[in-house]
C-alpha positions as CSV (number, residue, x, y, z in Angstrom):
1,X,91.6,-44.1,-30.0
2,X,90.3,-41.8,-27.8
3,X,86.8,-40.8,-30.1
4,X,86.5,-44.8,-29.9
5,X,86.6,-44.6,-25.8
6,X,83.8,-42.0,-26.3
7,X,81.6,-43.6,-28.4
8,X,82.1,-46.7,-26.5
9,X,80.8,-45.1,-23.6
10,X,78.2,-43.4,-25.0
11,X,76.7,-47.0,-26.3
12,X,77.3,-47.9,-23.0
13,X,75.0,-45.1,-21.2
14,X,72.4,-45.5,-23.8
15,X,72.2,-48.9,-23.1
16,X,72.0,-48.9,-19.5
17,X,69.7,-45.8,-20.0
18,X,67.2,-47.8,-22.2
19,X,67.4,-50.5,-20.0
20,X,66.0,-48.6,-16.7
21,X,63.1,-47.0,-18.5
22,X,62.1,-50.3,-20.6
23,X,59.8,-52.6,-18.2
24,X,61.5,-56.3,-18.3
25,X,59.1,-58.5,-20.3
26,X,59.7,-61.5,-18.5
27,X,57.9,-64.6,-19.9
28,X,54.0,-64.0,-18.9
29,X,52.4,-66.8,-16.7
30,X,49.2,-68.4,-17.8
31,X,47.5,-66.2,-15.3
32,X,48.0,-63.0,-17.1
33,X,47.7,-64.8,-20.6
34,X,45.3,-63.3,-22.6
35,X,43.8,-65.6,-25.9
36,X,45.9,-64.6,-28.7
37,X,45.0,-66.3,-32.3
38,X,48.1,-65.5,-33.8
39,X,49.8,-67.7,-31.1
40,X,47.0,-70.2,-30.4
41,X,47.9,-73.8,-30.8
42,X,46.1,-76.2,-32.5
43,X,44.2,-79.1,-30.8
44,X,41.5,-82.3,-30.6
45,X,38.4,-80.3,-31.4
46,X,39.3,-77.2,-33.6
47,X,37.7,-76.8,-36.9
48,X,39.6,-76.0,-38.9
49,X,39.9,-74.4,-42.8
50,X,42.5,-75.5,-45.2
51,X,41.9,-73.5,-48.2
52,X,44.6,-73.7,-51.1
53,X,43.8,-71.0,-53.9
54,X,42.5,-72.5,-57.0
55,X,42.8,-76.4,-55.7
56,X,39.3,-76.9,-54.6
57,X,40.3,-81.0,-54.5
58,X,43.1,-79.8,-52.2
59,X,40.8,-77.5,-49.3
60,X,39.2,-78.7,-47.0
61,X,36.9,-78.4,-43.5
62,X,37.4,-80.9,-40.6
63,X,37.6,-81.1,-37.2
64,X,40.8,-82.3,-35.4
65,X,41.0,-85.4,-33.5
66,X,42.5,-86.9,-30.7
67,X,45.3,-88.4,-32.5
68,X,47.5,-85.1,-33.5
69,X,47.2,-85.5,-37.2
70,X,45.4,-85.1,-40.2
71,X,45.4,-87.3,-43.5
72,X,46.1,-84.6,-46.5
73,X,46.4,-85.8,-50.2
74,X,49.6,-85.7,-51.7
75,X,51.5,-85.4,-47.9
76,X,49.8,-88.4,-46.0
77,X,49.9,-87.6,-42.8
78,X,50.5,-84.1,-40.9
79,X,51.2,-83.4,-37.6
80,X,49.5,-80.7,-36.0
81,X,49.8,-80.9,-32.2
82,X,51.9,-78.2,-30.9
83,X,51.2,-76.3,-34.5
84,X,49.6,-72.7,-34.5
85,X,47.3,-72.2,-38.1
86,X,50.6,-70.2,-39.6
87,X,52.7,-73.1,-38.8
88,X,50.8,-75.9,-40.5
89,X,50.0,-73.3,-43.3
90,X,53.6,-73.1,-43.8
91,X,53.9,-77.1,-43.9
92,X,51.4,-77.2,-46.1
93,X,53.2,-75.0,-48.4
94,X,56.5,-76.6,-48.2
95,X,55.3,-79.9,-48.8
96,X,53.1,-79.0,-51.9
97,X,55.8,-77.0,-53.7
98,X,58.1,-78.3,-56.4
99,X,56.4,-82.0,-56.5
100,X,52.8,-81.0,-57.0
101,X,52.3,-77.4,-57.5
102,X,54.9,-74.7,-58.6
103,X,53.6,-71.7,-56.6
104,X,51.2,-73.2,-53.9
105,X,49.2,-70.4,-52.2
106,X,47.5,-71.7,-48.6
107,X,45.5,-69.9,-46.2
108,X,44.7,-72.0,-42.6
109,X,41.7,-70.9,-40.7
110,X,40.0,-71.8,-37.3
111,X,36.7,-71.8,-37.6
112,X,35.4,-73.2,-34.4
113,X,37.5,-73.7,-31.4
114,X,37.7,-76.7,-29.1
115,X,35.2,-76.4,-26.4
116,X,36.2,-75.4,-22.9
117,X,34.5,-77.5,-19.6
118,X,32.7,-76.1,-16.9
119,X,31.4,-78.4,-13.8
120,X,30.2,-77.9,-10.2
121,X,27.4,-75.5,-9.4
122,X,26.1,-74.1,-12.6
123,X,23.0,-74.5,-14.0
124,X,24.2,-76.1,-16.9
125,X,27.4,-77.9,-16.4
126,X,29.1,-79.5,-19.4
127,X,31.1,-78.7,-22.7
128,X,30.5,-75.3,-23.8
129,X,31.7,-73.3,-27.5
130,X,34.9,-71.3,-26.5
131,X,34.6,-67.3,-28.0
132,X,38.0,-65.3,-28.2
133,X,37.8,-62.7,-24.8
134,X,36.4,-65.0,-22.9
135,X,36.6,-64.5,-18.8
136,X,35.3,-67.1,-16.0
137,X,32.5,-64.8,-15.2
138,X,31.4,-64.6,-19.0
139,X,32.0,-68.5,-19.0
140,X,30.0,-68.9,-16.1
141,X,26.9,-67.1,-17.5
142,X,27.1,-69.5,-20.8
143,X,26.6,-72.2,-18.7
144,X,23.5,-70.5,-17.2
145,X,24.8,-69.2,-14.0
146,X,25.7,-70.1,-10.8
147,X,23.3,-72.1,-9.1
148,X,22.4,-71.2,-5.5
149,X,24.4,-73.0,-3.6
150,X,27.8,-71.5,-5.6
151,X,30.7,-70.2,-4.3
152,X,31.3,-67.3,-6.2
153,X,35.2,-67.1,-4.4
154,X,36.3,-71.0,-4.6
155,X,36.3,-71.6,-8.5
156,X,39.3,-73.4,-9.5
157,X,40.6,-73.8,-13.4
158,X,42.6,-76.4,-14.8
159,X,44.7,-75.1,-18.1
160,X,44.4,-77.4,-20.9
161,X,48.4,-76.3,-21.7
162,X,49.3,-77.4,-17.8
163,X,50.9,-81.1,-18.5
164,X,50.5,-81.2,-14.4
165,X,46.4,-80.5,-14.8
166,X,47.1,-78.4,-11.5
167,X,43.5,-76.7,-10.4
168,X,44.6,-73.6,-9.7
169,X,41.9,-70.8,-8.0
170,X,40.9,-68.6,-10.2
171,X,39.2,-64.7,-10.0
172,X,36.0,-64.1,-11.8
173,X,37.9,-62.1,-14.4
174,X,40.7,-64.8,-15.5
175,X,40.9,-65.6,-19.1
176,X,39.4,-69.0,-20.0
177,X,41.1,-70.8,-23.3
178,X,39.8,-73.3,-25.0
179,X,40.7,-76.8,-23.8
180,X,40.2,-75.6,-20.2
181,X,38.1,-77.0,-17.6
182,X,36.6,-74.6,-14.6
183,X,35.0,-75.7,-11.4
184,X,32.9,-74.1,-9.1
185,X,32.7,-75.6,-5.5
186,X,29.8,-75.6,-3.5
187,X,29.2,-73.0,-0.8
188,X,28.3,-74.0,2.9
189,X,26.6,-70.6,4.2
């Protein structure tokens, strides 16, 4: 009984030991968030690839739309929205084995993301092509830059994952996503 008591305790301390030198990974806000495409969910505007090995009548390019599904042969329609590419590749699959193909083999790609928005005072205001490592400064200088009467400290973003579309103020260095929409306000000096 009494080795138990030890080796209780010595759980115990390793535990608690492991738990003071480990930094808590609480969940990250948006404002830390940097684009992952492992985790990245699908939207209107993607491109995306659906490639299903040695079924060419079964791949396909498109773009997604605003209504959160795609028409596929043999499954009808497919909900994507809220989907990353591994999790509608693994839909895919489970609806095309057994009644259509014995071992299907599926690959889902993004080829282009949805654009991000950028308004206010830059030279060239408008929808622009999202790129993976994307910051507000870099998203600014695709737009053409700040015109001269920007504010380079009152730019405000508005996440496209926020349901509440709250602008929030934003650094120079934030991460943009695609889907988002930045603004930068007008200077008065």
């Amino acid at each position: 009984m009494a080795k138990y008591s030890i080796v209780i305790k010595l759980c115990a301390f390793v535990i608690l030991f492991l738990s003071l030198i480990t930094p808590i990974n609480a969940a990250t806000p948006y404002e830390t968030e940097k684009f992952s495409e492992s985790s990245y969910v699908l939207g209107p505007g993607d491109v995306i690839r659906i490639l299903v090995y040695d079924e060419p009548d079964l791949s396909f390019e498109l773009q997604l739309s605003d209504s959160g599904t795609i028409s596929y042969p043999f499954l009808g329609e497919l909900r994507f929205v809220g989907l990353t590419a591994d999790r509608l590749e693994s839909r895919i699959i489970l609806g095309l084995k057994g009644d259509y193909l014995v071992d299907p083999r599926v690959a889902v790609s993004i080829l282009r993301y949805r654009d991000f928005f950028i308004n206010g005072e830059v030279n060239r205001p408008g929808g622009v092509s999202f790129q993976p490592g994307l910051t507000v400064r870099k998203a600014i200088s695709l737009a053409g830059g700040f015109t001269e009467r920007a504010s380079k400290r009152n730019i405000f973003l508005i996440s496209d994952s926020d349901p509440d579309k709250t602008p929030k103020k934003v650094a120079l260095d934030f991460p943009v996503k695609p889907g988002d929409i930045i603004t930068v306000e007008q200077s008065f000096f």
